[in-house]
C-alpha angles and dihedrals in degrees: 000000000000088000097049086050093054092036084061098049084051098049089052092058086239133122139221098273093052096055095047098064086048084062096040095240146095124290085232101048076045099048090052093062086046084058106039089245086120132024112240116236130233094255083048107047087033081061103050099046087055087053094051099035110233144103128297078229106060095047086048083056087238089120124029081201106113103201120077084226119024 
């Protein structure tokens, strides 16, 4: 899961900061759920699904399909 989050940063050309005031907290607090330091919760998992535009289940790796709707 912590991969497919940072792979898709990285797709979207943005960095950790940035992703963290979209999500209205620190890089730091951020970069620990890139790495599997800490466990993301739903609100934040559900948000960031909805960012990038894609499934629950594919960021939890239970779907390799991208798109929210295929």
């Amino acid at each position: 899961m912590y991969k497919r989050i940072r792979d898709l940063r990285e797709d979207c050309d943005l960095n950790q900061t940035q992703v963290a005031q979209m999500l209205g907290m620190s890089q730091t607090g951020y970069s620990k759920y890139e790495t599997g330091e800490n466990d993301l919760p739903t609100s934040v998992l559900i948000k960031l699904a909805d960012f990038y535009d894609t499934s629950v289940d594919y960021l939890l790796n239970r779907t390799d399909e991208k798109k929210r709707y295929p």
